[in-house]
Residue frames as a rotation matrix with the C-alpha (Angstrom) as fourth column:
UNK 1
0.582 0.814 0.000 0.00
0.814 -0.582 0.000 0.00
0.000 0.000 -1.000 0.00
UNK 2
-0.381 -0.830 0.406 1.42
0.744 -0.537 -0.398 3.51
0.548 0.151 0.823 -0.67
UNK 3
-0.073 -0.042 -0.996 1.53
0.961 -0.270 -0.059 5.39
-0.267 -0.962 0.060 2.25
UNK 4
0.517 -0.176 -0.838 2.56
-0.193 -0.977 0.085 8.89
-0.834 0.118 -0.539 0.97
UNK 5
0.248 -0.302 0.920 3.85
0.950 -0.107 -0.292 10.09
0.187 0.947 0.260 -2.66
UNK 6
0.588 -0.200 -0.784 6.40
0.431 -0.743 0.512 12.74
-0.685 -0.638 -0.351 -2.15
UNK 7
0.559 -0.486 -0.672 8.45
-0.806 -0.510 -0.301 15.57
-0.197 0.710 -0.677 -4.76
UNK 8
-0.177 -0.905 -0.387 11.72
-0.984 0.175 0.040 12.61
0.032 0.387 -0.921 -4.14
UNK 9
-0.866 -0.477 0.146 10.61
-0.493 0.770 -0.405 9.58
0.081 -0.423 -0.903 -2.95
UNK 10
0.128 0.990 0.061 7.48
-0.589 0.027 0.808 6.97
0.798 -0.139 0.586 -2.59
UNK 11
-0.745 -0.615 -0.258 6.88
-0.578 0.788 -0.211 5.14
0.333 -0.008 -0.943 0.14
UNK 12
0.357 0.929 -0.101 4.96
-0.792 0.358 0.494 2.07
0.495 -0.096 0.863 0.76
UNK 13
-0.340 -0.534 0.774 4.16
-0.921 0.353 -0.161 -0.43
-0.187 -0.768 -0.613 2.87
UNK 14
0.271 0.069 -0.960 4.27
-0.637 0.760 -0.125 -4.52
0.721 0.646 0.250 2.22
UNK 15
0.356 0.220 -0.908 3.39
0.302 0.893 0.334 -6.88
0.884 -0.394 0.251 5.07
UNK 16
0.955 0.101 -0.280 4.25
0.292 -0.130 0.948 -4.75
0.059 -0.986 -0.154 7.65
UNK 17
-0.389 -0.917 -0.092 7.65
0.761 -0.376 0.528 -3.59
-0.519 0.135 0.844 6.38
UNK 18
0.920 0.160 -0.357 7.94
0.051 -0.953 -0.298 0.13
-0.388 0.256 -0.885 4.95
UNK 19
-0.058 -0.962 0.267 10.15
0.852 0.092 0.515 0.69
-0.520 0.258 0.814 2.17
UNK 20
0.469 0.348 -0.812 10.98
-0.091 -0.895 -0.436 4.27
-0.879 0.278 -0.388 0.30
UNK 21
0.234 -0.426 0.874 11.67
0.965 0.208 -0.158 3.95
-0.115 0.880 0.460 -3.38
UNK 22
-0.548 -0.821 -0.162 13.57
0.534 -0.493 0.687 6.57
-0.643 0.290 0.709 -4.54
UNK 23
-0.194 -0.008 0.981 12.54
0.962 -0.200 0.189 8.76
0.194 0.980 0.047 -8.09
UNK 24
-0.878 -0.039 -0.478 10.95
0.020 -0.999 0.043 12.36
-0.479 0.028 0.877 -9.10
UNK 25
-0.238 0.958 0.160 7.89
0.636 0.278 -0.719 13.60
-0.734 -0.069 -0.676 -9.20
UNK 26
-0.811 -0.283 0.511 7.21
0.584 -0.412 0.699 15.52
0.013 0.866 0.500 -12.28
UNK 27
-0.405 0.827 -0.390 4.36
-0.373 -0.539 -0.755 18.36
-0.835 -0.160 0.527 -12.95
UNK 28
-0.028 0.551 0.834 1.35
0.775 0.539 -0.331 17.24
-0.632 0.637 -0.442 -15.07
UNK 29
0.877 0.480 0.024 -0.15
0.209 -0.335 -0.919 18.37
-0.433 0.810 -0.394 -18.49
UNK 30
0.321 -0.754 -0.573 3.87
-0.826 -0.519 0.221 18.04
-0.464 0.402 -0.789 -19.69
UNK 31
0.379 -0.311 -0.872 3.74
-0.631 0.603 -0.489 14.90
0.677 0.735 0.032 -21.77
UNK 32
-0.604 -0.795 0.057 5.83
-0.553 0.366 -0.748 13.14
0.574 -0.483 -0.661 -18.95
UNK 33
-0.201 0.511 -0.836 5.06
0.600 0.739 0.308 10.44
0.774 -0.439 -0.455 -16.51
UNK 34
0.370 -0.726 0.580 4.10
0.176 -0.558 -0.811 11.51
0.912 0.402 -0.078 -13.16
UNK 35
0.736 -0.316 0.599 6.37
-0.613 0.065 0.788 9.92
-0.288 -0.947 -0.146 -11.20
UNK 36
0.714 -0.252 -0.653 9.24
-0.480 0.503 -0.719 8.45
0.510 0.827 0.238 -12.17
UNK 37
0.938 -0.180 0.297 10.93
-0.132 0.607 0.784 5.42
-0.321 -0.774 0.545 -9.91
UNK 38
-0.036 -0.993 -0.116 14.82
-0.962 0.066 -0.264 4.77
0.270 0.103 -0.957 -9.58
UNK 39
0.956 0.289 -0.056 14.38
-0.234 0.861 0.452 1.05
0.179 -0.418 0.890 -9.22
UNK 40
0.082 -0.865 -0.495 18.11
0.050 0.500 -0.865 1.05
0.995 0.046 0.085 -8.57
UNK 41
-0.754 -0.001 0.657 17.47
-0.656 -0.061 -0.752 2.24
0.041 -0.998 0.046 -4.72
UNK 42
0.606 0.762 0.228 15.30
-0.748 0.448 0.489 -0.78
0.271 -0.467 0.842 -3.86
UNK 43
-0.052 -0.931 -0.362 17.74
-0.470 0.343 -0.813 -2.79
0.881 0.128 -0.455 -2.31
UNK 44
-0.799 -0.068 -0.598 16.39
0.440 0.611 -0.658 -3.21
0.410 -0.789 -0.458 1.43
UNK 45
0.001 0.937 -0.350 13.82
0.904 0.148 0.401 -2.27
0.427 -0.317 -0.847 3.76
UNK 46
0.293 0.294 0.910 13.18
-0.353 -0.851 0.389 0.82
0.889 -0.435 -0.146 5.81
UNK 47
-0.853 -0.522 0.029 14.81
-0.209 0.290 -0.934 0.68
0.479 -0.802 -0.357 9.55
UNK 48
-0.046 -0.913 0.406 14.31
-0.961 0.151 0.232 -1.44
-0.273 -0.379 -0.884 11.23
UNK 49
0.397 -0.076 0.915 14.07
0.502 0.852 -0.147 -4.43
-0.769 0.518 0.376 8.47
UNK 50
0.837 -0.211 -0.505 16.67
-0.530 -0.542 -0.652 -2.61
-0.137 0.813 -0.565 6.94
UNK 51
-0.095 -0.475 0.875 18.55
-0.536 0.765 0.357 -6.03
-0.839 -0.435 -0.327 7.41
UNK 52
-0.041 0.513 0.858 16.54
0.477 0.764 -0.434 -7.62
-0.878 0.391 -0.276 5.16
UNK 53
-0.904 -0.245 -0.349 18.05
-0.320 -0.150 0.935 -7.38
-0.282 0.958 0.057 1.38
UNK 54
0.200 0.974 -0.102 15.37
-0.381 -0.018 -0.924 -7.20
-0.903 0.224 0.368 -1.60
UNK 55
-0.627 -0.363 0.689 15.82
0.534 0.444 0.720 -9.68
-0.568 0.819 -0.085 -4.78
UNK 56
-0.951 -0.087 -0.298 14.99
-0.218 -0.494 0.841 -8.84
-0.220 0.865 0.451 -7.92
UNK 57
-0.706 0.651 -0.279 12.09
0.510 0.741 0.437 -11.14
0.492 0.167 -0.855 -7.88
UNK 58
0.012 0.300 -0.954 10.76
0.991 -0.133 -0.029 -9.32
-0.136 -0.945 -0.299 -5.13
UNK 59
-0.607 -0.414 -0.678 11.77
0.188 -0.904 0.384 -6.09
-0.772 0.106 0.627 -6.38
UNK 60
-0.904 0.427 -0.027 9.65
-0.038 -0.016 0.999 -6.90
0.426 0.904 0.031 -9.85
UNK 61
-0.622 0.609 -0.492 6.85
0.749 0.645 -0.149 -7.36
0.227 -0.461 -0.858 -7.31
UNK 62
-0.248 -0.024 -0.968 7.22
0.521 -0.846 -0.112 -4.21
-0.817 -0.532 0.223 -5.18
UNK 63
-0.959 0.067 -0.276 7.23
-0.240 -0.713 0.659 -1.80
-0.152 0.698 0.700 -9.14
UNK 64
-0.557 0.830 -0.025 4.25
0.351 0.262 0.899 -3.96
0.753 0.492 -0.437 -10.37
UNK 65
0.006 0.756 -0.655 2.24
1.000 0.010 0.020 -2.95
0.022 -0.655 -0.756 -7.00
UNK 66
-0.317 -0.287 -0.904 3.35
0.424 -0.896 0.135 0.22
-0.848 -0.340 0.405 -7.09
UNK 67
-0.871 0.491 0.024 2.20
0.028 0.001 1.000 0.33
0.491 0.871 -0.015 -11.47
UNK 68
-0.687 0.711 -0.147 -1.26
0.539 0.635 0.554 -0.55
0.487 0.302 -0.820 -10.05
UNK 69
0.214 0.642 -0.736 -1.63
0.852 -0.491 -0.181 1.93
-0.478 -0.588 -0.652 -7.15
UNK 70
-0.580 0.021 -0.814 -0.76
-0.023 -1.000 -0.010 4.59
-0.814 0.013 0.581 -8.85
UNK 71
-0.990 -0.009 0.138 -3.02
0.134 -0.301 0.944 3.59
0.033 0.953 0.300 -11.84
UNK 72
-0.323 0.806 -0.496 -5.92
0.840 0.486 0.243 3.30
0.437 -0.338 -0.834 -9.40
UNK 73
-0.150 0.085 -0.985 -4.94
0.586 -0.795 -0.158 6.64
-0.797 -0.601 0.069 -8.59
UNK 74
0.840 0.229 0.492 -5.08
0.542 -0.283 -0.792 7.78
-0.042 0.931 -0.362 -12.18
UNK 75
0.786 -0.421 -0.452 -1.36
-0.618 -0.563 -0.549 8.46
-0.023 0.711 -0.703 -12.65
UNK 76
0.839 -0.383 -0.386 1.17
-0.047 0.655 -0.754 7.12
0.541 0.651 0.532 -14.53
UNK 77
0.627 -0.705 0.331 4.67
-0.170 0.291 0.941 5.73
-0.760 -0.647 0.063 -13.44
UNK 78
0.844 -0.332 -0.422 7.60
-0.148 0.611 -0.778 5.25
0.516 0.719 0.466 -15.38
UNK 79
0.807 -0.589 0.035 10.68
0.273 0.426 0.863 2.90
-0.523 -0.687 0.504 -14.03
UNK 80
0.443 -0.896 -0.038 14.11
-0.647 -0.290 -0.705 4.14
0.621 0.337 -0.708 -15.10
């Protein structure tokens, strides 16, 4: 579930862990997505299950949920 959608960063939360992807929010009615995700900062959890490393597998999970709420929110996403 996404918690909050901020200028640098989303974050959301997934079983009870809280993780902040990274990216840039962008202003509408400019062609552009808007929000675009750094899927290279997904890597671990928020403290304190910032122990706990994120595979790729997992990671391909975390974008796709994150694709859906924001298209439920009407807006777009692009991963970079």
């Amino acid at each position: 579930m996404i918690l909050s959608i901020i200028g640098s960063y989303i974050k959301i939360k997934i079983n009870n862990k809280i993780l902040t992807v990274k990216g840039e929010a962008h202003l509408p009615g400019y062609r552009s997505s808007d929000f675009v995700i750094y899927s290279h900062s997904i890597s671990s959890w928020d403290p304190s299950d910032n122990n706990i490393r994120i595979g790729e597998e997992e990671k391909q999970k975390i974008l796709f949920q994150i694709e859906q709420e924001m298209k439920d929110r009407n807006m777009t996403v692009e991963i970079v």
